[in-house]
C-alpha positions as CSV (number, residue, x, y, z in Angstrom):
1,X,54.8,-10.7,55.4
2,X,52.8,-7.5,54.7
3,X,54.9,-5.3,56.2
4,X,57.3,-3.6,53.9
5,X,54.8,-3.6,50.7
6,X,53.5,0.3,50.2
7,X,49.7,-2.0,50.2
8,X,49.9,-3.2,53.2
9,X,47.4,-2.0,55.1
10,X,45.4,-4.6,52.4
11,X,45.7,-7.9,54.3
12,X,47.0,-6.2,57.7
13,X,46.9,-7.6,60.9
14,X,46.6,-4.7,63.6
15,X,46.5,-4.6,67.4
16,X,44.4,-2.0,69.0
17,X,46.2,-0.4,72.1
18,X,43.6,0.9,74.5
19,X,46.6,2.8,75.9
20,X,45.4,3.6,79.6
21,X,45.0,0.0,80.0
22,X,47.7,-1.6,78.0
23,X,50.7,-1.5,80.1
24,X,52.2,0.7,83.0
25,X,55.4,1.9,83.2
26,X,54.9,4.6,86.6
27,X,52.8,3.6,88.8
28,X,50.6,5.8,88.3
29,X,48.0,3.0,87.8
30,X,47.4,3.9,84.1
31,X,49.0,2.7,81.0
32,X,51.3,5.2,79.2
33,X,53.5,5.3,76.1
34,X,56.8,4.0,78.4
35,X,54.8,0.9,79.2
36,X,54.0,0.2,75.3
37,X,57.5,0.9,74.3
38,X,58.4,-1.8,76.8
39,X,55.8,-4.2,75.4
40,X,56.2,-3.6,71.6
41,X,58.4,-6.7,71.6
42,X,55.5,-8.8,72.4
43,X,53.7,-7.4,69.8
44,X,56.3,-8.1,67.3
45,X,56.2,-11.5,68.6
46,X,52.3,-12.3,68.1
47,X,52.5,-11.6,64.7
48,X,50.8,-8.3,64.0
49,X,51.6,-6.0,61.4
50,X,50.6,-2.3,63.3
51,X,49.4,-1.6,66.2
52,X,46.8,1.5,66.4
53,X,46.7,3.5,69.2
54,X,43.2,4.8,71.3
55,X,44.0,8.8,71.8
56,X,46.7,9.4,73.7
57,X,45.9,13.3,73.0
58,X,45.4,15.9,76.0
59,X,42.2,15.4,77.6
60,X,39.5,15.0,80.9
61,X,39.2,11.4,79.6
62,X,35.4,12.5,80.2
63,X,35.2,9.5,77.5
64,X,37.7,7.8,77.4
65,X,40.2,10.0,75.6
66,X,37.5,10.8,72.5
67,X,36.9,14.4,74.0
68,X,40.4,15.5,72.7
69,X,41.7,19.6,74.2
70,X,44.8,19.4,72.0
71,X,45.7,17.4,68.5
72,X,49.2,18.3,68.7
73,X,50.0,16.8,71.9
74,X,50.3,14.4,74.5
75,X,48.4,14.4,77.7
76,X,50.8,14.1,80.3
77,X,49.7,11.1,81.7
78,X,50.6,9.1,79.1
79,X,53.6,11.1,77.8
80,X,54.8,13.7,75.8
81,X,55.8,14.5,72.3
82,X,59.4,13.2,72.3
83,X,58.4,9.4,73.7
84,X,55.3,9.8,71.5
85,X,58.5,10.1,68.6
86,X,60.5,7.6,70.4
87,X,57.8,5.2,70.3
88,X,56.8,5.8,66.6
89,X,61.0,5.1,65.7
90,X,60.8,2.1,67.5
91,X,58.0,0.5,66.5
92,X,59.4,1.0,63.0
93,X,62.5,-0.6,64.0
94,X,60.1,-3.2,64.8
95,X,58.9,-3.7,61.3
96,X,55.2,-2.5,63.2
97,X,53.5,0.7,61.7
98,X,51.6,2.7,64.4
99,X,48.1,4.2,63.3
100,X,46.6,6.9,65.3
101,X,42.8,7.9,66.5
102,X,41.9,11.4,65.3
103,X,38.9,12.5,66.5
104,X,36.9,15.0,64.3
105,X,33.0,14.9,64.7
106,X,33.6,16.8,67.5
107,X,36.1,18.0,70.3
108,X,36.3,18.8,74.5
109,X,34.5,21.1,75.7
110,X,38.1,22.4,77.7
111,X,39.4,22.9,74.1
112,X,40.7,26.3,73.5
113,X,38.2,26.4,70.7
114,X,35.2,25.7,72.6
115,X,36.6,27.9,76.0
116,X,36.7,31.0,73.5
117,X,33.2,30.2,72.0
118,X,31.9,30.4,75.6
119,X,33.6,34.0,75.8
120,X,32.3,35.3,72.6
121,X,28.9,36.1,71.2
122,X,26.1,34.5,69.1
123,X,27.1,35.3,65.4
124,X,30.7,35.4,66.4
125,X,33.3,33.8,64.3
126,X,34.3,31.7,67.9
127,X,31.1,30.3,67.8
128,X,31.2,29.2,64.0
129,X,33.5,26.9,64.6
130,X,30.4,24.9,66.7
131,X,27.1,23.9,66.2
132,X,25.2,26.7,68.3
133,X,21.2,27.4,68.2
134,X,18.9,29.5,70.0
135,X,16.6,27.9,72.1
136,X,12.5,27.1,70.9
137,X,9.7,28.1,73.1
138,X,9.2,31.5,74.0
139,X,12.0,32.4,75.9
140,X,14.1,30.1,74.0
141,X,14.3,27.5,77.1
142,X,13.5,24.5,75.3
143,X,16.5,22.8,73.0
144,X,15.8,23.6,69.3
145,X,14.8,19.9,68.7
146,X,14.4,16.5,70.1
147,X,17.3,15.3,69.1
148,X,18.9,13.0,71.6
149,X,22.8,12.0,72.5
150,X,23.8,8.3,71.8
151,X,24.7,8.2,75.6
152,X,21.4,8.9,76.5
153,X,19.6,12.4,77.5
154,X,19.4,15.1,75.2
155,X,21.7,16.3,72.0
156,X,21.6,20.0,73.5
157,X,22.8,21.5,76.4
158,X,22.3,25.1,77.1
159,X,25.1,27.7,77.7
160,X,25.2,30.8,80.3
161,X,26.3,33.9,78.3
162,X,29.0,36.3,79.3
163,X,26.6,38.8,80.6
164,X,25.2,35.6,83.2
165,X,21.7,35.5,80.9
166,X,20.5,31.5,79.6
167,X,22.2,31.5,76.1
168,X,22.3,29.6,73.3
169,X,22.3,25.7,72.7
170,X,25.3,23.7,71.6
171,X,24.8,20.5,69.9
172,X,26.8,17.0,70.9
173,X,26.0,13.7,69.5
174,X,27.8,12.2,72.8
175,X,28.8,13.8,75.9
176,X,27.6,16.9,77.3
177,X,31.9,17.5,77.4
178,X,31.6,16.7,73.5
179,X,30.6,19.6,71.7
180,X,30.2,19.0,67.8
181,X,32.4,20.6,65.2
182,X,30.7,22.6,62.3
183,X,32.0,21.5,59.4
184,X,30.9,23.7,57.1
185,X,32.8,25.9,58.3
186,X,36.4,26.5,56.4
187,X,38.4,26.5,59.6
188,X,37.6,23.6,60.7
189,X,38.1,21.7,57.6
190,X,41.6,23.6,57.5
191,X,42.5,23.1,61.1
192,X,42.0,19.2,60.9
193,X,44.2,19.3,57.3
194,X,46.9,20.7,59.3
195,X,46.4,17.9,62.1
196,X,46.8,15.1,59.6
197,X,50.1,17.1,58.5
198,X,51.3,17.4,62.3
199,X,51.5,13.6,62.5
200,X,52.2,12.3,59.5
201,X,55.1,14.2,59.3
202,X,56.0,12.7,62.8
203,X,56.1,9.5,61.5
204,X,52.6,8.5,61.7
205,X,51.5,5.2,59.5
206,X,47.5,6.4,59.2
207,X,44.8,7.6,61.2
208,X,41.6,5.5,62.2
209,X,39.0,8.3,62.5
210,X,36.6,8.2,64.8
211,X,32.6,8.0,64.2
212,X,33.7,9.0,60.1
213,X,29.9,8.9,59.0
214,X,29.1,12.0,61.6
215,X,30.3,15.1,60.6
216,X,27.9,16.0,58.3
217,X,24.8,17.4,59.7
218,X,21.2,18.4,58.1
219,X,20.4,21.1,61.1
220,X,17.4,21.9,59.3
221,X,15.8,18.2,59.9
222,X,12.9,17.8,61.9
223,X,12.1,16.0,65.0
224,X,13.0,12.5,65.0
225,X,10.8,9.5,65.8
226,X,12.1,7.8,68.7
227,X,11.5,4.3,70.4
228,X,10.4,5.6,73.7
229,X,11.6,2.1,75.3
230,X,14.9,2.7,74.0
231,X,16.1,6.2,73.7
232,X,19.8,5.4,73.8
233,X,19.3,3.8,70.0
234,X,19.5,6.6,66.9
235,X,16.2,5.7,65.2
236,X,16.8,3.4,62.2
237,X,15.5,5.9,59.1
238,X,16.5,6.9,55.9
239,X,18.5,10.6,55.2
240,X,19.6,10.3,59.0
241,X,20.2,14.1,59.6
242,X,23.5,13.7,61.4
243,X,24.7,10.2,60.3
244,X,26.1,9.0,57.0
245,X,25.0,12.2,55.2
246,X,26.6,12.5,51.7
247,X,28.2,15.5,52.9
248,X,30.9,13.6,54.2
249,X,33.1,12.3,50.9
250,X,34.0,15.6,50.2
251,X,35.9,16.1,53.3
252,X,37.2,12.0,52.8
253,X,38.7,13.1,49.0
254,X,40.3,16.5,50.4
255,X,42.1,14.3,53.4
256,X,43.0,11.4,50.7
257,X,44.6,14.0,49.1
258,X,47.1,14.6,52.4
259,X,47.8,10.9,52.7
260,X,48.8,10.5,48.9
261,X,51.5,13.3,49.4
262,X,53.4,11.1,51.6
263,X,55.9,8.2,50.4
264,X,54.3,5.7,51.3
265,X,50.9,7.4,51.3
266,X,49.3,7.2,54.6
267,X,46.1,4.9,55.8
268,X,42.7,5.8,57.0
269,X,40.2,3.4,58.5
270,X,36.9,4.5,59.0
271,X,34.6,3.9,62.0
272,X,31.4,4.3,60.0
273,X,28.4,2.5,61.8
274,X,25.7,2.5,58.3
275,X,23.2,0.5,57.4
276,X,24.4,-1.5,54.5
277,X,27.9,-2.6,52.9
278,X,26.6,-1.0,49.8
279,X,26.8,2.2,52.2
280,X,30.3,1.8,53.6
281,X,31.7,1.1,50.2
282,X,31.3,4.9,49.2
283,X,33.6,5.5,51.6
284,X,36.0,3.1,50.1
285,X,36.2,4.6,46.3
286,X,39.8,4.6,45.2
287,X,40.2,8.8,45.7
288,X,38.4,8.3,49.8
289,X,39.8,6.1,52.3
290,X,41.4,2.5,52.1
291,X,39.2,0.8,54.8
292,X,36.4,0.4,57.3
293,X,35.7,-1.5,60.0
294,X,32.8,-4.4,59.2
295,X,30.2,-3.8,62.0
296,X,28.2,-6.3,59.7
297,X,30.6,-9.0,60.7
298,X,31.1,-8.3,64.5
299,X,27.7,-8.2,64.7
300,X,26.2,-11.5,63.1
301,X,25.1,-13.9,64.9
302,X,27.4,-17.3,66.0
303,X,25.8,-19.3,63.0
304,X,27.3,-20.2,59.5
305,X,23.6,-19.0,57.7
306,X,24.6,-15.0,59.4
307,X,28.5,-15.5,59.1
308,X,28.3,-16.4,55.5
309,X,26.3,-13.9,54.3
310,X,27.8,-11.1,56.3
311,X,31.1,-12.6,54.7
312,X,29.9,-12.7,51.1
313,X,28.1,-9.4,51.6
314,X,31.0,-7.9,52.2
315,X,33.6,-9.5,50.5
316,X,31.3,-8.9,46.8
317,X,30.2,-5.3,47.8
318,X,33.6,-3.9,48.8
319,X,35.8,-5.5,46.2
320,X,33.5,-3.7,43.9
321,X,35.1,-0.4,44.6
322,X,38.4,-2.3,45.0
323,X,38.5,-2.3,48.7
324,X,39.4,-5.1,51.2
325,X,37.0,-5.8,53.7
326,X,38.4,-5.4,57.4
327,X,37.1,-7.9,60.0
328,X,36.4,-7.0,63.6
329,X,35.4,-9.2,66.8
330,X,35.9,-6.9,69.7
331,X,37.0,-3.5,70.5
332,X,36.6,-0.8,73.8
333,X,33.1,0.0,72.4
334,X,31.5,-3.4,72.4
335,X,31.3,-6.6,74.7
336,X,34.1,-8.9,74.6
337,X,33.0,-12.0,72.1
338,X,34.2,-14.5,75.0
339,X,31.1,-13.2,76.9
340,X,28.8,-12.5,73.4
341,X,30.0,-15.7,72.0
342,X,28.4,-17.2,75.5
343,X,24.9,-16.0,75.8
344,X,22.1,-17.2,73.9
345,X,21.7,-14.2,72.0
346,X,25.4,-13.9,69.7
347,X,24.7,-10.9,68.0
348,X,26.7,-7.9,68.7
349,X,26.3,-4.6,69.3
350,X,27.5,-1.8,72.0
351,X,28.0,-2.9,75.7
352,X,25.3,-0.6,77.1
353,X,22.7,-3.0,75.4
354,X,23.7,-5.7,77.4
355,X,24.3,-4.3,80.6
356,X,21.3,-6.3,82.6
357,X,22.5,-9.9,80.8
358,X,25.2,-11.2,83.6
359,X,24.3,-14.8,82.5
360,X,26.5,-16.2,80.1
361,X,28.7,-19.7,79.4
362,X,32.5,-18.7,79.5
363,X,33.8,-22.2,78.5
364,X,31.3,-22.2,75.6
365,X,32.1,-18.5,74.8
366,X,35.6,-19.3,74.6
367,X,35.7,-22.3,72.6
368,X,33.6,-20.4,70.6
369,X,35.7,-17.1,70.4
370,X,38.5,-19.6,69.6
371,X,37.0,-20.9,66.4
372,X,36.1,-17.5,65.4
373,X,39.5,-16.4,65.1
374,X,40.5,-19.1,62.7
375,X,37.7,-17.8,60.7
376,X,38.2,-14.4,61.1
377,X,42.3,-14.8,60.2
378,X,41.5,-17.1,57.3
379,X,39.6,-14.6,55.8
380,X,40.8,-12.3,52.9
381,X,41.2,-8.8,53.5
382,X,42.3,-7.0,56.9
383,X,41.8,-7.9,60.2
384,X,42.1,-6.0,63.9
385,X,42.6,-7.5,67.3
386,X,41.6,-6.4,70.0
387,X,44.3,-5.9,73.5
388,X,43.4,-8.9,75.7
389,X,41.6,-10.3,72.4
390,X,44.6,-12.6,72.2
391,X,44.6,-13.7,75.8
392,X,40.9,-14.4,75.8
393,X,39.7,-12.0,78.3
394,X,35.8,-12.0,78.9
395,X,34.0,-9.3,79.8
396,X,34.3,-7.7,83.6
397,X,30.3,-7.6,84.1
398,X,30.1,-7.2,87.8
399,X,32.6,-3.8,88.2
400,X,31.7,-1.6,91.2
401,X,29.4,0.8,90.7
402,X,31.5,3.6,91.5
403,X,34.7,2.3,89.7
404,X,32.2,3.1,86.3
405,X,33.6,5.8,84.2
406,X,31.9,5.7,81.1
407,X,29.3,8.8,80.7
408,X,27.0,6.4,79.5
409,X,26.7,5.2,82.8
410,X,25.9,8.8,84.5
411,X,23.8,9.8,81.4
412,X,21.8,6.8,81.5
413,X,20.9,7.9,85.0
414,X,22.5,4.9,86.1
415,X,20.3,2.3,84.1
416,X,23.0,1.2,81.3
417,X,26.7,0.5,83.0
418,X,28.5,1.2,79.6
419,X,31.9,0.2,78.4
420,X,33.9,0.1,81.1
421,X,34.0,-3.9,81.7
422,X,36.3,-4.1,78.0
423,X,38.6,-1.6,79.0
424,X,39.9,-3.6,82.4
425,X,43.9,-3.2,82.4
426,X,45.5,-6.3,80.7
427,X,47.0,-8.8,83.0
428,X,50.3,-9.7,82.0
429,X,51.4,-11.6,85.0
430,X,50.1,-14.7,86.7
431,X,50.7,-12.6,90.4
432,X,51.5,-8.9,91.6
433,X,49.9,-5.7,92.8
434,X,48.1,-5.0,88.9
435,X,49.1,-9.1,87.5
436,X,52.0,-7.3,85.6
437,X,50.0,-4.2,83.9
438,X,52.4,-1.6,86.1
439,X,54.2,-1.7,89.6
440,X,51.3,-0.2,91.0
441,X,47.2,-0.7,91.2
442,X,45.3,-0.5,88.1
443,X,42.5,2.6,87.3
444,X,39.9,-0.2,86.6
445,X,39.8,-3.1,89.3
446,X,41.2,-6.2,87.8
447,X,39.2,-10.1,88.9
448,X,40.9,-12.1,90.9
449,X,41.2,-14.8,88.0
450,X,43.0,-12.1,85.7
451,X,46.5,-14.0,86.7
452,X,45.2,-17.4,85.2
453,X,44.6,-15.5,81.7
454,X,47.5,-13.2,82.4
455,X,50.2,-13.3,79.3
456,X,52.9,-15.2,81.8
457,X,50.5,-17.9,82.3
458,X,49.9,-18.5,78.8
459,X,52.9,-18.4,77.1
460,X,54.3,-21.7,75.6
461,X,50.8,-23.5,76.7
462,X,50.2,-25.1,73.4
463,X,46.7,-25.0,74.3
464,X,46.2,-21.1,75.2
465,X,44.4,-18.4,73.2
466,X,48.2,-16.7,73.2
467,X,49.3,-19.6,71.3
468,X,46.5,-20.3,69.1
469,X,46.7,-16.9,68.1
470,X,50.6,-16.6,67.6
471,X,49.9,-19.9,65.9
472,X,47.4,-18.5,63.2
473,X,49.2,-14.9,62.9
474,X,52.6,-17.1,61.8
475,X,50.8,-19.2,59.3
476,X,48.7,-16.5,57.9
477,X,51.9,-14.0,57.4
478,X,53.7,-17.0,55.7
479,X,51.3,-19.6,53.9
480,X,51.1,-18.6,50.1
481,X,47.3,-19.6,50.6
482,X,46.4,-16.7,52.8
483,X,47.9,-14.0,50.6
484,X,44.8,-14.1,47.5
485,X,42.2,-12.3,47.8
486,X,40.0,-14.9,46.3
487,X,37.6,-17.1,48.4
488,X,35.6,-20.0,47.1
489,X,32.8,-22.0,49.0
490,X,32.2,-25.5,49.6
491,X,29.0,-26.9,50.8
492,X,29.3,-29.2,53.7
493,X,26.0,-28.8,55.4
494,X,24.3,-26.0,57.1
495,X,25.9,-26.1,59.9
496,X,29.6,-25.6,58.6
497,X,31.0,-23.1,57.2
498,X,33.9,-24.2,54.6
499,X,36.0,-22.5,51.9
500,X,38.9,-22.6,50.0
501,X,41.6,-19.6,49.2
502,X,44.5,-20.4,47.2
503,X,47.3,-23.1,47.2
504,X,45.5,-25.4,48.3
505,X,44.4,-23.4,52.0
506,X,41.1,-24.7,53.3
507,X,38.9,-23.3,57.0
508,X,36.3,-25.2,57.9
509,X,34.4,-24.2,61.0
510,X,31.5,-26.3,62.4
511,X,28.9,-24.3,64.0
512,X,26.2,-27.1,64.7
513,X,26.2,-29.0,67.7
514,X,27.3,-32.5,65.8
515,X,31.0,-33.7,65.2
516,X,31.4,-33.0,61.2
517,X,33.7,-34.6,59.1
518,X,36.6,-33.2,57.5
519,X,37.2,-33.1,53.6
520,X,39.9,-34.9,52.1
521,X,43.3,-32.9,53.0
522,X,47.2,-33.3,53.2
523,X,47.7,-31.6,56.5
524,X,45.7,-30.3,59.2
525,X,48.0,-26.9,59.8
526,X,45.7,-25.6,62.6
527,X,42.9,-26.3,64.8
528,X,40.9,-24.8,67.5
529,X,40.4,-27.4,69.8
530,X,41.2,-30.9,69.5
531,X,39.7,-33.5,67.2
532,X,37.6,-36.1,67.9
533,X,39.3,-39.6,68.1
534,X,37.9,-40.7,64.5
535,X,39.2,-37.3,62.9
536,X,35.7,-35.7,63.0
537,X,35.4,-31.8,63.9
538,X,33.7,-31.1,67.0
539,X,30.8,-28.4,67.4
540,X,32.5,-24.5,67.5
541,X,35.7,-25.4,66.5
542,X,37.6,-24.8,63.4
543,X,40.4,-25.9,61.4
544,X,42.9,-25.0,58.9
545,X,43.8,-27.4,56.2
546,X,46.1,-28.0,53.3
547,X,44.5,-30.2,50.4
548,X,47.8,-30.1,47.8
């Protein structure tokens, strides 16, 4: 077990709680910290070692909780401070650590912050805290650049002053409700020290920080070249002016400093989309932050040529600064690998890039997602689940229209239908109002098939994703094997991806469409799916072995 070591956020298994649609305790038909507290059993159960929280802070939920109008607290609908504490003691109790989402790039626009920026004038200290512009063109009516939001439409959005004349321009990588923080400035630096104080000293295991390779800005920086055929995309160029600017290890070392105070220092995990592991390892020198999510991995392509390389990419690049790597297969930003794993195209990527593709083949997708988790568990280094990961739960492509919330859906002008369809409330029961999630309805509609994936139905089916997956987390928080950090190849075709760790641990995984055979072992500890009568592995399955 990992648990009690001060390292062990190093070979971590973690559960992220999207926590409006984790589990209801009034009714209310969102999820809320009572309804986690009830469920943290469960989670004890599965295996995990932490569970990290999507924000739970006050907010519109204009995205989802990531435009955040308080650090300090608790929006009402999922709590307040004293269950937030309650929750945190329990979980503990648990043997679970509970890492938060802090949210700096940028904050809501109903932020006191922002609200007093709107009230005081260009030059203004209020305003330095944001990134505000005048206006190009001769009345200053055009935004001061191209620059465009990842959800689609422009970066800029123009303000009425006090006086009710057109103002300045504020900038916001996201959401017209996400206006950017300045971080140059020394209040906001200092103001987001003091949050990482607040929480820690609450109880707080670590923070996972949200979009970590954007709060450095070149504002200077030209136009940019977009792809007019796809203006959601940032354009793929060097010295990006407001992503993964060097800028942005300063601020990392200062905050490192806050975690090491603590005993046991605290954890970050970055959220840092780049462009190369050799890039996300400067985020991961020893005086920065302890890990980062591998967007390589999650988004390679269901083949052992991709996998492997993503793998030893990773694995060689980040051990060189003495990091883990961190694996990932789904979270509330991309499609659910059930679905991605069933589509002709694997690769990942954001939901909104798939929102026309309904096709897909589920049974493949899941037989598919299965053997990826024996891969992704038997790997060294860190590894997050997903809620509903466990369970299987495809994507919900075929929402109503008007039960979308995700801005990317308005922003798009209704072209891209967003993220919605990962973030359906988890079924936990085979029947009922919400299948279990709360006594009520549920804030996204749930399919009428949710009750034959719901947690009920699966439990004790030896051959459920639930059980597969408590399966793996058992053997990989007790076999010797899994606990190395080495990893050594062995070639049995191009199809297959095969390697050893240590006591005599081996994961084979056959991604060709022929049965494969198996090396000579001692014990088959795990598999997938079933074998073939003669022993042979069939096509997208894996299995975990013992050789000595």
């Amino acid at each position: 077990m990992t648990r009690s070591r001060s390292d062990w956020w190093r070979r971590a298994t973690i559960y992220q709680v999207y926590i409006r649609s984790f589990a209801d305790a009034n009714g209310d038909g969102e999820g809320d910290i009572a309804g986690l507290l009830r469920r943290l059993p469960y989670l004890r159960d599965l295996g995990v070692d932490a569970i990290w929280i999507n924000p739970w802070y006050p907010s519109p939920l204009n995205d989802g909780g990531y435009d955040v109008a308080d650090y300090r607290d608790i929006d009402p609908r999922f709590g307040d401070l004293a269950q937030a504490k309650e929750l945190i003691d329990h979980a503990h109790a648990l043997d679970l650590k509970v890492v938060l989402d802090i949210v700096p790039n940028h904050s809501s626009s109903e932020h006191t912050w922002f609200q007093d920026a709107l009230r005081a004038a260009p030059g203004s200290p209020e305003r330095a805290r944001y990134i505000f512009r005048d206006g190009s063109g001769p009345n200053g009516d055009q935004p001061p650049n191209n620059w465009r939001s990842v959800f689609g439409g422009p970066a800029w959005e123009r303000i009425t002053e006090p006086d009710g004349s057109p103002g300045q321009w504020y900038f916001h990588i996201f959401d017209v409700t996400q206006p950017d923080l300045d971080w140059t400035n020394p209040e906001v630096r200092d103001e987001f020290l003091s949050v990482l104080r607040f929480w820690f000293d609450l109880g707080v295991d670590g923070f996972r920080i949200d979009v970590a390779h954007g709060m450095v800005k070149d504002m200077e920086a030209p136009d940019l070249p977009y792809d007019e055929s796809n203006l959601l995309d940032s354009p793929q160029i060097a010295d990006h002016p407001f992503f993964d600017r060097d800028g942005v290890h300063e601020i990392y070392r200062g905050w490192r400093q806050v975690a090491d105070a603590y005993d046991p220092p605290r954890l970050f995990v970055a959220e840092a989309w780049v462009e190369a592991p050799e890039r996300l390892a400067r985020y991961l020198r020893d005086d920065e932050l302890h890990s980062a999510f591998n967007f390589d991995y999650l988004k390679a392509a269901w083949s052992a040529e991709a996998l492997r390389v993503s793998i030893e990419q990773s694995v060689t690049v980040l051990g060189s600064v003495g990091a883990p790597a961190t694996w990932v297969l789904e979270n509330h930003d991309v499609e659910r690998v059930v679905t991605r794993y069933g589509r002709t195209d694997t690769t990942g990527g954001t939901v909104q890039q798939r929102s026309d593709e309904r096709l897909f083949d589920e049974d493949l997708g899941r037989r598919r997602a299965r053997a990826a988790a024996l891969l992704m568990l038997a790997l060294p280094g860190g590894a997050y689940v997903y809620q509903g990961q466990e369970l299987g739960l495809p994507e919900v492509i075929d929402l109503p229209d008007e039960a979308l919330q995700d801005p990317v859906w308005e922003r798009s002008q209704h072209t891209e239908r967003g993220r919605d369809g990962c973030r359906v409330p988890l079924p936990w029961t085979s029947g009922g109002p919400s299948y279990g999630f709360g006594p009520g309805g549920s804030w996204l509609p749930q399919p009428a098939e949710w009750g034959a994936m719901s947690v009920e139905a699966q439990d004790g089916d030896p051959g459920s994703m639930l059980e597969l997956y408590r399966s793996a987390l058992r053997i990989r928080n007790t076999h010797a094997g899994l606990a190395s950090d080495t990893i050594t190849w062995r070639d049995l075709g191009s199809d297959v991806l095969a390697f050893d760790r240590s006591d005599g641990f081996v994961c084979v995984v056959n991604l060709g469409a022929a049965p494969v055979p198996l090396p000579e072992h001692r014990q088959v500890l795990l598999t997938s799916g079933p074998l073939n009568a003669d022993g042979h592995l069939p096509a997208d399955t894996s299995a975990w072995l013992v050789t000595t």
